[in-house]
Backbone as ProteinMPNN parsed JSONL, in Angstrom:
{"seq_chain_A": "XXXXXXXXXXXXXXXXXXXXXXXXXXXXXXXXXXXXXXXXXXXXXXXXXXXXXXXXXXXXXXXXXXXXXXXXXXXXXXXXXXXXXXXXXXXXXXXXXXXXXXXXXXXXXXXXXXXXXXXXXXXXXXXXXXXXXXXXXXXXXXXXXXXXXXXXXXXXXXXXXXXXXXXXXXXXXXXXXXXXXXXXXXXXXXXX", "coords_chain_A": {"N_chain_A": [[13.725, -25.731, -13.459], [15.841, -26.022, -11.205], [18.596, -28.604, -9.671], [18.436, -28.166, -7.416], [15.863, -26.97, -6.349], [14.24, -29.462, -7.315], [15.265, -30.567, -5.225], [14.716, -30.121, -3.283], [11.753, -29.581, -2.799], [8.932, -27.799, -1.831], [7.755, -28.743, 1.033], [3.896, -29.243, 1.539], [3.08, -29.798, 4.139], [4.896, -28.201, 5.643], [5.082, -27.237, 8.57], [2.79, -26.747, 9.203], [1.526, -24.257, 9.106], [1.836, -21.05, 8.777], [2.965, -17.361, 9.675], [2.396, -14.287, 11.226], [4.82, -12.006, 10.872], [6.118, -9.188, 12.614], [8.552, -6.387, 12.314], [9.192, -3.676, 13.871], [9.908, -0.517, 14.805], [12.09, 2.382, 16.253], [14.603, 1.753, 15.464], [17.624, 1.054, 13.045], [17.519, -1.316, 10.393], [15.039, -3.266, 9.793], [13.832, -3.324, 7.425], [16.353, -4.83, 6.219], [16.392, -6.96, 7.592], [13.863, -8.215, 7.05], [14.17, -8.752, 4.155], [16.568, -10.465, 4.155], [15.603, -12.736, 5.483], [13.986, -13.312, 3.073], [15.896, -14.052, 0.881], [16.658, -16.1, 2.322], [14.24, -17.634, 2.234], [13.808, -17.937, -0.352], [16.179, -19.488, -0.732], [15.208, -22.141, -0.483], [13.376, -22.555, -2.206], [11.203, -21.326, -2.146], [8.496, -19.401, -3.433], [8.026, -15.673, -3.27], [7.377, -12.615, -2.791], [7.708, -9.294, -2.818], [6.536, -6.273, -1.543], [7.092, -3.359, -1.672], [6.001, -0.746, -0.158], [5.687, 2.855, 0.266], [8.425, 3.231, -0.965], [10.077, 4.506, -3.961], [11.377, 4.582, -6.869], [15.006, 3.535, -8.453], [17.399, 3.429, -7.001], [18.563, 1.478, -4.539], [20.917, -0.685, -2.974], [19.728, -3.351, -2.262], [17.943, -3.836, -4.312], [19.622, -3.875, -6.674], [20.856, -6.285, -5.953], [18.867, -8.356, -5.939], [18.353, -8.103, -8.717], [20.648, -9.555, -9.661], [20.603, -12.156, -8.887], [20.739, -15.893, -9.868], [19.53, -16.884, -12.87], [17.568, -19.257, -12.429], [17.301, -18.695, -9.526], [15.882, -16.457, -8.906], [13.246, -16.426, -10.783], [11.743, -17.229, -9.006], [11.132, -15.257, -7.332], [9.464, -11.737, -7.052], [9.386, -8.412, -6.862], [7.774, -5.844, -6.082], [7.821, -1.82, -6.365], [5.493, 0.271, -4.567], [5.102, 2.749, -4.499], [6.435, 6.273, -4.164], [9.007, 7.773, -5.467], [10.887, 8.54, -3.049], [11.114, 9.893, 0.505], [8.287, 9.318, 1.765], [6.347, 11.377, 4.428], [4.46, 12.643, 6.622], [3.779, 14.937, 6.568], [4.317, 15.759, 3.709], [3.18, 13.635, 2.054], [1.06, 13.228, -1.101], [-1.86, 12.971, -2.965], [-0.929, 11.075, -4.973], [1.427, 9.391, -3.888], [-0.571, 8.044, -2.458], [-2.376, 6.436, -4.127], [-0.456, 5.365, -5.445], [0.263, 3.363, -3.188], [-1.875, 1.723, -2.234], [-2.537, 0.513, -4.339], [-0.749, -1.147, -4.417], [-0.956, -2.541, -2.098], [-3.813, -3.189, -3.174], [-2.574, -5.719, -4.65], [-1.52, -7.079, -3.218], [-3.371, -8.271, -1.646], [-4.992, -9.59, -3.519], [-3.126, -11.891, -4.077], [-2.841, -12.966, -1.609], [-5.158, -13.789, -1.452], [-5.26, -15.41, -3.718], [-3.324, -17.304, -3.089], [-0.738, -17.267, -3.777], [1.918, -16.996, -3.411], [4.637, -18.262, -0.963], [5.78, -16.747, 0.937], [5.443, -13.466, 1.606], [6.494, -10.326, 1.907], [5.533, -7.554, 3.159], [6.774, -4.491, 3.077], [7.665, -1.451, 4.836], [4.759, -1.469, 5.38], [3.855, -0.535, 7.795], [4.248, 1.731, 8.089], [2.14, 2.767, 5.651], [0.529, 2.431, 6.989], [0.36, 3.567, 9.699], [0.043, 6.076, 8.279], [-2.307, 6.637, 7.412], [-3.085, 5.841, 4.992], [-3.494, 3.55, 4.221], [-6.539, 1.181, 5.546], [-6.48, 0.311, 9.191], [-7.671, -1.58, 9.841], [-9.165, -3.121, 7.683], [-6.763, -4.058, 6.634], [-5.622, -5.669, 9.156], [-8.107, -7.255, 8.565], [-7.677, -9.157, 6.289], [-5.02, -10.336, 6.814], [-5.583, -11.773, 8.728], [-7.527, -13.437, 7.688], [-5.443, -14.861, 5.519], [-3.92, -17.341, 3.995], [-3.367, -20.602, 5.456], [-0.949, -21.782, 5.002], [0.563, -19.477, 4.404], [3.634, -17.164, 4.606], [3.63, -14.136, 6.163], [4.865, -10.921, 6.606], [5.235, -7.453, 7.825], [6.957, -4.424, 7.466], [8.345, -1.656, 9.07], [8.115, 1.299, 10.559], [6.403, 2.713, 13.847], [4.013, 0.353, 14.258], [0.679, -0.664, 14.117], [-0.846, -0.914, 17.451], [-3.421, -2.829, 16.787], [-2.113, -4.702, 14.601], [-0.019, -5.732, 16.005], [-1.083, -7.114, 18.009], [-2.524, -9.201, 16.68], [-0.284, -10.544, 15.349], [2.114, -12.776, 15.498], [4.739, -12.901, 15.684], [6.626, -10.151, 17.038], [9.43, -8.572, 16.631], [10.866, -5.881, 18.204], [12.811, -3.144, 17.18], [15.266, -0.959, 18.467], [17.069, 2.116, 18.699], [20.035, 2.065, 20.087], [22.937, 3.215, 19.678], [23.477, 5.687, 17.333], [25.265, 6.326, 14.326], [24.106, 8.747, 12.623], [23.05, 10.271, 14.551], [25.02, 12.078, 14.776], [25.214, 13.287, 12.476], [25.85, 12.402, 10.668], [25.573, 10.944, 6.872], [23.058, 8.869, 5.212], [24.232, 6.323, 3.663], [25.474, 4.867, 0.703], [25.045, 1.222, 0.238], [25.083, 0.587, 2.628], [22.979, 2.076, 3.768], [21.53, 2.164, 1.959]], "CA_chain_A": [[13.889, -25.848, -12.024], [17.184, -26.251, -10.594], [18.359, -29.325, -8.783], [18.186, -27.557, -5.607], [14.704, -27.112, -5.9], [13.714, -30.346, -7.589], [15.376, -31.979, -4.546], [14.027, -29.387, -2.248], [10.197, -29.183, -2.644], [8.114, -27.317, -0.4], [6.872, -29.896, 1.85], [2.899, -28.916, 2.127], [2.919, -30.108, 5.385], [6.007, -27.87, 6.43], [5.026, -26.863, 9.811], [1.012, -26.554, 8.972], [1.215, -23.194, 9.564], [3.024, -19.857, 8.178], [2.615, -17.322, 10.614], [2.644, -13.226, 11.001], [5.77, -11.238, 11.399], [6.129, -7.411, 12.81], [9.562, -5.872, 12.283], [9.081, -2.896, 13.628], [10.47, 0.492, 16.181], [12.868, 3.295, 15.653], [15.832, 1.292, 14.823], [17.843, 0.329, 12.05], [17.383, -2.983, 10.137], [13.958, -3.358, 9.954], [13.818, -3.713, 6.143], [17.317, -5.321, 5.786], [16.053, -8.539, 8.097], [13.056, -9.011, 6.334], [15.229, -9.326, 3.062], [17.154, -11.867, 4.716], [14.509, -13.724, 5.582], [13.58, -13.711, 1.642], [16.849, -14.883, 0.6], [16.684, -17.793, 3.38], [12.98, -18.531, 1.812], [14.142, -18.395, -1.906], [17.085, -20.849, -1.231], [14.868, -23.199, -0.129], [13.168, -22.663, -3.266], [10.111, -20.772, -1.925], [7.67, -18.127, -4.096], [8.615, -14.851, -2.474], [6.805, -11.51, -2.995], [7.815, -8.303, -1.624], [5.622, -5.158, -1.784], [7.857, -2.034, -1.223], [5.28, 0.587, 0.227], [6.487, 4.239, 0.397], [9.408, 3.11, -1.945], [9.841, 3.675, -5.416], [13.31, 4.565, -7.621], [16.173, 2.445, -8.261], [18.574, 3.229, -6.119], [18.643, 0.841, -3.337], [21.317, -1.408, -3.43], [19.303, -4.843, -2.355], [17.205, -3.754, -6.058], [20.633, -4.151, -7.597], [21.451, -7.67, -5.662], [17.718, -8.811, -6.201], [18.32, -8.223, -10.093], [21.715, -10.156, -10.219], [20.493, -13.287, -8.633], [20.827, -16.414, -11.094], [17.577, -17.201, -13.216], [16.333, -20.103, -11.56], [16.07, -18.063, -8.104], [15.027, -14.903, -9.909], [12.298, -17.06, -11.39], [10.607, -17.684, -7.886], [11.011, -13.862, -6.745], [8.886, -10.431, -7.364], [9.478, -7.313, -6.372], [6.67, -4.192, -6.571], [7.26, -1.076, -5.621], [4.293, 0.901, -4.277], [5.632, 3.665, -3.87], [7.222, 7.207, -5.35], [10.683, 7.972, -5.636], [11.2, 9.601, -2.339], [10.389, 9.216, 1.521], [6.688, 9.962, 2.381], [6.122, 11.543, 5.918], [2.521, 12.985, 7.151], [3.833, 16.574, 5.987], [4.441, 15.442, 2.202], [2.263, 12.908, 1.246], [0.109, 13.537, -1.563], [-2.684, 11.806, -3.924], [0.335, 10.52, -5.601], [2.007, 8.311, -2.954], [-1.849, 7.453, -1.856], [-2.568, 5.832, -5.279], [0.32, 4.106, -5.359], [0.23, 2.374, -1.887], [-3.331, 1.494, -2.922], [-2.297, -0.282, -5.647], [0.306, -2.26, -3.644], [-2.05, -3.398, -1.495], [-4.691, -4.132, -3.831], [-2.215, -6.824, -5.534], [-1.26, -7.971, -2.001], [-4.847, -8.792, -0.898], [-4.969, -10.425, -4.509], [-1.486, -12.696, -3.677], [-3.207, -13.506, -0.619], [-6.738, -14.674, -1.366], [-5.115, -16.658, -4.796], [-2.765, -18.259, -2.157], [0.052, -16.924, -4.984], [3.453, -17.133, -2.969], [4.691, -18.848, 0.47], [6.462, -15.141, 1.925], [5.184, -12.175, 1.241], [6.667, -9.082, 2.648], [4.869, -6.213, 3.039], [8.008, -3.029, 3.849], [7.031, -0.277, 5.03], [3.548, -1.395, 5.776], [3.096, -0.241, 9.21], [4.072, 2.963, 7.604], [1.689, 3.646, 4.979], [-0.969, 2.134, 8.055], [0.382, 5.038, 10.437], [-0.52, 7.554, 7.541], [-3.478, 6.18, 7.575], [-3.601, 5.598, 3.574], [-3.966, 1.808, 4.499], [-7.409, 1.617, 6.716], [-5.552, -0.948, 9.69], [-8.694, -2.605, 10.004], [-9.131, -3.545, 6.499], [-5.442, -4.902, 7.159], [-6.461, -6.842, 10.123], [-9.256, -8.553, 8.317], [-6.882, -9.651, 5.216], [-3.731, -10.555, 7.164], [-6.093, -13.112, 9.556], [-7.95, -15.144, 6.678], [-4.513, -15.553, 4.926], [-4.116, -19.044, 3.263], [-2.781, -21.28, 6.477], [0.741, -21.709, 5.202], [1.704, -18.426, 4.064], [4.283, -16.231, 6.101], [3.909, -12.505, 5.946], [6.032, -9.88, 7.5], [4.997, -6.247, 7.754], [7.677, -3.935, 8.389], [8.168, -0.381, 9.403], [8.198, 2.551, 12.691], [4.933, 2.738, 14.826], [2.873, -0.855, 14.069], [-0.109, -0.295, 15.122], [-1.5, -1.859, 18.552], [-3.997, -4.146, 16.233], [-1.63, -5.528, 13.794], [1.125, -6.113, 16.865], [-1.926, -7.812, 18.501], [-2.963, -10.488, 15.354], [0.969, -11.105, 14.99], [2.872, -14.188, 15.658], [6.384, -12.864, 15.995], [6.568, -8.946, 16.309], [10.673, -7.936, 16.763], [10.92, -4.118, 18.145], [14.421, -2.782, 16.78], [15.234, 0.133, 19.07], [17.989, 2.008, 18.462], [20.964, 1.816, 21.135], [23.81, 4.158, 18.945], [23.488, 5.533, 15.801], [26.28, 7.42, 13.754], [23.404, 9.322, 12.315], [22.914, 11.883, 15.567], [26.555, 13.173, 14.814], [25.021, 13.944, 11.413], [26.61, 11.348, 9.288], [24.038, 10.977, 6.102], [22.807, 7.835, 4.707], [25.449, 5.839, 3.204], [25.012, 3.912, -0.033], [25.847, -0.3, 0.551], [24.779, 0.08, 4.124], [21.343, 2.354, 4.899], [20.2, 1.789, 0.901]], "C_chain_A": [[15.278, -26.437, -11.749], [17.247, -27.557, -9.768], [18.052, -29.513, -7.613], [16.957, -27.994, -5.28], [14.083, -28.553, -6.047], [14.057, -31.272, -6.261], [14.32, -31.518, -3.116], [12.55, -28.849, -2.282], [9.662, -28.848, -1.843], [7.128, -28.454, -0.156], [5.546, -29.093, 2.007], [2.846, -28.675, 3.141], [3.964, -29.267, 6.166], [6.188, -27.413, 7.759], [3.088, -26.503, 9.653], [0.9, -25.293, 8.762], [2.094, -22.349, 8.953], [2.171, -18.844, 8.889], [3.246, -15.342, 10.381], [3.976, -12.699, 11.577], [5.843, -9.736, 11.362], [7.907, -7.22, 12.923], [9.6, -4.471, 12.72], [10.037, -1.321, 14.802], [11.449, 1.482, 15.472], [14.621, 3.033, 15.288], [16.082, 0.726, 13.446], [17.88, -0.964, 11.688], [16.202, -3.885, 9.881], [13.768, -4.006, 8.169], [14.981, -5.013, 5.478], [17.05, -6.943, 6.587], [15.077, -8.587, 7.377], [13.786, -9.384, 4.81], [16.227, -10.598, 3.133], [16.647, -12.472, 4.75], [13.907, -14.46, 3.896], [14.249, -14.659, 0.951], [17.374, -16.087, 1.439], [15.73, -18.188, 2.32], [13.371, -18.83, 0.141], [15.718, -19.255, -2.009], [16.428, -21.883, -0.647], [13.56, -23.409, -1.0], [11.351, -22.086, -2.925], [9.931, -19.61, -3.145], [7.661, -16.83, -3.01], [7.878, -13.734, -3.218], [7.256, -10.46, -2.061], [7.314, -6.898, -2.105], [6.694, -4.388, -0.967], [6.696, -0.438, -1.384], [5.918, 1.663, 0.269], [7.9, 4.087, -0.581], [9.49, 2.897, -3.211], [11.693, 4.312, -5.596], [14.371, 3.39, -8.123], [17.363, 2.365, -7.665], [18.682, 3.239, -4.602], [19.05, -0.417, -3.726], [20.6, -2.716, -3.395], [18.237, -5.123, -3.749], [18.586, -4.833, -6.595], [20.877, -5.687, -7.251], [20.216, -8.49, -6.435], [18.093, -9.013, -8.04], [19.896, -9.326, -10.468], [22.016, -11.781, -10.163], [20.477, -14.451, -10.062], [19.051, -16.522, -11.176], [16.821, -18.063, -12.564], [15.968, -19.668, -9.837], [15.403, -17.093, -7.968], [13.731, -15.715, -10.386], [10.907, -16.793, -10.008], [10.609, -15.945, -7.113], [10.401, -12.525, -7.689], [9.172, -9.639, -6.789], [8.655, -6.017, -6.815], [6.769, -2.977, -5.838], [6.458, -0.098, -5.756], [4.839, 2.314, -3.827], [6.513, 4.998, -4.683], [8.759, 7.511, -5.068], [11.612, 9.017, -4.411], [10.661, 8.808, -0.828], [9.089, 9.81, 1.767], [6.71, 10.124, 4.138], [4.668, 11.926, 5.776], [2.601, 14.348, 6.657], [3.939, 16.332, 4.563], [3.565, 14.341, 1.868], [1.253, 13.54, 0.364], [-0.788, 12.501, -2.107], [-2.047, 10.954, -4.324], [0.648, 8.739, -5.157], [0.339, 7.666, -2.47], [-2.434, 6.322, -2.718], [-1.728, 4.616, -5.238], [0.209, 2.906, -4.512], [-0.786, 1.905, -2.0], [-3.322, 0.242, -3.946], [-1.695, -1.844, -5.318], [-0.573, -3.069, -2.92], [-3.271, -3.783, -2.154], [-3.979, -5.534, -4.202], [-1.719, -7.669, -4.048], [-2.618, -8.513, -1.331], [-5.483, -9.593, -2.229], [-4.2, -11.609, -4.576], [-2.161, -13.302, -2.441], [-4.351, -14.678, -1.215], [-6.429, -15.897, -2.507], [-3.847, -17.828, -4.179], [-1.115, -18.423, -3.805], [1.781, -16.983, -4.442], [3.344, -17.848, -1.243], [4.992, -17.811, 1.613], [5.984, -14.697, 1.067], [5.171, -11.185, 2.167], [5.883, -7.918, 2.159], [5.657, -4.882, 3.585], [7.237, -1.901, 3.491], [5.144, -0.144, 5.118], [2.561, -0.85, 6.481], [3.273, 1.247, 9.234], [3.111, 3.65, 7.246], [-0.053, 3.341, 5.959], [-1.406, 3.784, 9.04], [-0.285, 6.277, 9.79], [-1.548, 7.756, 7.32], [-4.081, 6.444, 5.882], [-3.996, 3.992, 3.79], [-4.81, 2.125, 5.618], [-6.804, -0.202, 7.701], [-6.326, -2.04, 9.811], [-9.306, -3.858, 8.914], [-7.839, -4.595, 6.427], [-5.686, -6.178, 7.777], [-7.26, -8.141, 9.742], [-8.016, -9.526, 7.359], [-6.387, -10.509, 5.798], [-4.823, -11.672, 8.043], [-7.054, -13.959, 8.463], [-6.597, -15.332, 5.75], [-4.57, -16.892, 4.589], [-3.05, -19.135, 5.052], [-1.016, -21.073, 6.458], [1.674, -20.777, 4.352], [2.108, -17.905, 4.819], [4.459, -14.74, 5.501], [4.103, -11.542, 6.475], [5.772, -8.463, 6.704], [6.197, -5.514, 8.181], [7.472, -1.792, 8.619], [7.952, 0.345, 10.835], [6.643, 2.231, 12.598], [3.94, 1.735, 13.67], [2.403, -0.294, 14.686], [-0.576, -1.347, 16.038], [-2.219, -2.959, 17.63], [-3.361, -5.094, 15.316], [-0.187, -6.258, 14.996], [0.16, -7.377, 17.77], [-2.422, -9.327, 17.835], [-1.386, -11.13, 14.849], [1.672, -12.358, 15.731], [4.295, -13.961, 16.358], [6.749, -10.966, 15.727], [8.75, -8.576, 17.201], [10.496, -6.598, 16.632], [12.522, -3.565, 17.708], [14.102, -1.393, 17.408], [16.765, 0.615, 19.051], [18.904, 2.359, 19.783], [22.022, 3.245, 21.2], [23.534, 4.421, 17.501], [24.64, 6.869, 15.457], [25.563, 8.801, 13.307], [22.996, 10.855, 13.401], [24.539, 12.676, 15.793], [26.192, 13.849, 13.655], [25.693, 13.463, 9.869], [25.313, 11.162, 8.321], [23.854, 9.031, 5.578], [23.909, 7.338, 3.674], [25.288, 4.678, 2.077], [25.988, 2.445, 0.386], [25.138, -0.225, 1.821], [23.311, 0.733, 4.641], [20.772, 2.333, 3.025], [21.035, 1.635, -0.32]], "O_chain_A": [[15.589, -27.493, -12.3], [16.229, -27.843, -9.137], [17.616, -30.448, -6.94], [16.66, -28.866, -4.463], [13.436, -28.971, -5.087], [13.501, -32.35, -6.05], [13.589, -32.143, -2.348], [12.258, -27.752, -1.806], [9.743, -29.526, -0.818], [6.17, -28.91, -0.781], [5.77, -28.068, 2.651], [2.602, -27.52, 3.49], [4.02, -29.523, 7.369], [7.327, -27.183, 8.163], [2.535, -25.784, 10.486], [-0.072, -25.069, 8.041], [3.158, -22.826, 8.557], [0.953, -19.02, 8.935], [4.191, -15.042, 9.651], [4.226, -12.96, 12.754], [5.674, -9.086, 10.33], [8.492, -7.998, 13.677], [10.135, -3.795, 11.842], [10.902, -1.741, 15.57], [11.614, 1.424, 14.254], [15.513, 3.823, 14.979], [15.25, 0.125, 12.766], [18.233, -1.808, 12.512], [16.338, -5.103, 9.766], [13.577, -5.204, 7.959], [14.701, -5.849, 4.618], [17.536, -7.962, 6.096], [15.44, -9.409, 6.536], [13.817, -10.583, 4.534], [16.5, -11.443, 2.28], [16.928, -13.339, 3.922], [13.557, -15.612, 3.635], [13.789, -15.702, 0.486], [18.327, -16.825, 1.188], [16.133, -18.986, 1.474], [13.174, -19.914, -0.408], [16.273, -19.573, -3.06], [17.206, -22.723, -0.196], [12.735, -24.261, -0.668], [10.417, -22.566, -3.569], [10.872, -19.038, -3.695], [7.256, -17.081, -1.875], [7.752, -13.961, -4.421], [7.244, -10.572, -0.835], [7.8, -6.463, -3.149], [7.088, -4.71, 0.154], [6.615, 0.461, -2.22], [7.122, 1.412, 0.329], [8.377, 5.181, -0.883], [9.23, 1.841, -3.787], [12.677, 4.409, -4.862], [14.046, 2.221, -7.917], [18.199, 1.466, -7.758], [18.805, 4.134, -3.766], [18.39, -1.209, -4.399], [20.732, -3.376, -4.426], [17.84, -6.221, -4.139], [18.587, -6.044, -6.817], [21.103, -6.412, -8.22], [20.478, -9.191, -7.412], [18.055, -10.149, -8.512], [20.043, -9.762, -11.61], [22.848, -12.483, -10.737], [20.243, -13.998, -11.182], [18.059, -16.409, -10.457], [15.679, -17.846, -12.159], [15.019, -20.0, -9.127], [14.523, -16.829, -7.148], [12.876, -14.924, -9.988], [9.745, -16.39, -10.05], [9.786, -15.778, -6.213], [10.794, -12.321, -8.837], [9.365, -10.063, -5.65], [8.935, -5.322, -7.792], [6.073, -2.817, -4.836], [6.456, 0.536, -6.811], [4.866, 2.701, -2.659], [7.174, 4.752, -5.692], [9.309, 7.168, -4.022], [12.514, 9.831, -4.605], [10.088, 7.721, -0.751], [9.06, 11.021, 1.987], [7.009, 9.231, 4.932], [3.891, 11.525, 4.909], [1.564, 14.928, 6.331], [3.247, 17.244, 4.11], [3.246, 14.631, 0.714], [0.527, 14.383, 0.891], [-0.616, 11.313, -1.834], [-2.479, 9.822, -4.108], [0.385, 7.627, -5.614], [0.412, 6.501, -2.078], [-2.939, 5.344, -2.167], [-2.001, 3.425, -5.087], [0.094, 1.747, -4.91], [-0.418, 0.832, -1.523], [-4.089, -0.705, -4.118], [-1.945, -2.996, -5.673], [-0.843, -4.231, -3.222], [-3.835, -4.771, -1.686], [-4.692, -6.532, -4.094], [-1.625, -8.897, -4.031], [-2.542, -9.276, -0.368], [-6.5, -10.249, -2.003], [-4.727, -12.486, -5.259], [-1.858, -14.492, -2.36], [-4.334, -15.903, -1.338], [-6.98, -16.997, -2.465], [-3.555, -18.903, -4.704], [-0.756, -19.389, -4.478], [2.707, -17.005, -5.253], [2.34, -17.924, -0.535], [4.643, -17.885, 2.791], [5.924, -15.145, -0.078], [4.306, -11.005, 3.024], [5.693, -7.505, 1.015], [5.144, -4.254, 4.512], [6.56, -1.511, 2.54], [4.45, 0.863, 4.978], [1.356, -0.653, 6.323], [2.718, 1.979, 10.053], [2.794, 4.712, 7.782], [-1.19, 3.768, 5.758], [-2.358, 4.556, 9.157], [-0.911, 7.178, 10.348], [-1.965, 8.875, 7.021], [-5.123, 7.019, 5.569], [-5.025, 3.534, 3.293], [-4.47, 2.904, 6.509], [-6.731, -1.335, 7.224], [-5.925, -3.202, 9.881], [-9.717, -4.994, 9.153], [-7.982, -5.794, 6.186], [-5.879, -7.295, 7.299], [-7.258, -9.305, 10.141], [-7.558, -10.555, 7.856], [-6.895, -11.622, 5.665], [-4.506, -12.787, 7.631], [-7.182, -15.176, 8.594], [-6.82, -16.297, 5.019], [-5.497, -17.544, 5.07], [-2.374, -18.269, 5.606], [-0.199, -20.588, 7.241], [2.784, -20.94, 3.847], [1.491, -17.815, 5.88], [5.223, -14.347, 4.619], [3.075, -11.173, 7.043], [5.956, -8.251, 5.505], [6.624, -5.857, 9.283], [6.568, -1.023, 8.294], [7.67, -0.147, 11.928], [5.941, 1.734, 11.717], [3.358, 2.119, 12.655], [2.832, 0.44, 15.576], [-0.728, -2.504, 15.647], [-1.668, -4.06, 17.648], [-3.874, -6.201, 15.153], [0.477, -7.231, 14.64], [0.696, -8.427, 18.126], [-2.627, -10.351, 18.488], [-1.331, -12.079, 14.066], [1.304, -12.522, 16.894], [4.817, -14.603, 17.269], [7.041, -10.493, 14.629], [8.901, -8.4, 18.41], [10.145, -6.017, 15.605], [13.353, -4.006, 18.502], [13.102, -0.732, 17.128], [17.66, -0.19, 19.31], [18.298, 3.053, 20.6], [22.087, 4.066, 22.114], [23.39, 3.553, 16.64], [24.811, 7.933, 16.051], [26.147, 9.868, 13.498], [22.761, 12.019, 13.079], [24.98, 13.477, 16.617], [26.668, 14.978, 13.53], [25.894, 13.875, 8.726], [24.177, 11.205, 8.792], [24.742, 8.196, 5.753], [24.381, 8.158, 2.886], [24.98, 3.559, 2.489], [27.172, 2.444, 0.722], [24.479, -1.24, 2.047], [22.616, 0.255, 5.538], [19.564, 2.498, 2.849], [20.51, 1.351, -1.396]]}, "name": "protein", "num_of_chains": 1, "seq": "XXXXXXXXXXXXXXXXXXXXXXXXXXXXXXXXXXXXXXXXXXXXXXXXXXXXXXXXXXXXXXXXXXXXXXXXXXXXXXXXXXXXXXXXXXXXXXXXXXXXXXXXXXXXXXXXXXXXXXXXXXXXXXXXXXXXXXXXXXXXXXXXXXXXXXXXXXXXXXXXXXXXXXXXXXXXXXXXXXXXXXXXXXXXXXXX"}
């Protein structure tokens, strides 16, 4: 343990409470703030989990940052992704991507109930909810007996009404301009 942490212990008592977050709407950034949020919680020497639904591969640069971190804050961070090597919409999904996301969320409703990290992101959640491979209700129940002082942040387009409803803090990102309707493509460093 680093001095950081040894000086910086998670106070039990840190606010009583850890509390739901929605990231969600048709704008960019949605994934890239909850990552922030991680790297706030793991310099303050928090257990950090992040379930990457609909995402698998390795090429997305915050993988590459995530892997370069030093050992003692690498120590307190996981990363799983649930997900196949591609984007899943409602026209491509198969068994495949269904399995996977399945999986993800089994070990996240495991992380929960063993009260196993302080954050735990769930990206692309409200995704694989929309596709309706996650049943939202099943969600719902999970995400409200949570241990008291964990904080867990769903992100992804169209939350649904019941998880925007049981949330704490839901941020809509809507987009304003995007370079993208001139036909510019995804740009490695900045959309992955």
């Amino acid at each position: 343990m680093t001095d950081l942490c040894k000086n910086n212990l998670i106070n039990p008592n840190w606010a009583q409470h850890g509390y739901i977050q929605v990231y969600t709407g048709d704008g960019k950034g949605k994934t890239t703030a909850s990552l922030g949020l991680a790297m706030r919680a793991l310099g303050r020497c928090w257990k950090v989990l992040i379930i990457m639904f609909t995402k698998g591969g390795n090429d997305y640069g915050e993988l590459n940052s995530f892997r370069e971190l030093s050992a003692d804050i690498s120590e307190n961070l996981t990363i799983v992704q649930a997900g196949l090597d591609r984007i899943v919409y409602k026209d491509n999904q198969n068994e495949k991507d269904e399995q996977e996301i399945k999986k993800g969320w089994e070990l996240a409703k495991r992380v929960i109930k063993n009260h196993e990290c302080q954050l735990l992101i769930l990206d692309e959640a409200n995704i694989a909810i929309d596709l309706g491979i996650l049943d939202v209700d099943e969600v719902v129940e999970v995400l409200k007996n949570k241990p008291d002082e964990m904080e867990i942040v769903l992100t992804g387009r169209n939350a649904h009404p019941k998880i925007i409803e049981i949330a704490h803090l839901v941020s809509k990102i809507e987009p304003v301009k995007h370079y993208w309707d001139t036909g510019i493509a995804a740009r490695k460093g900045i959309e992955y």
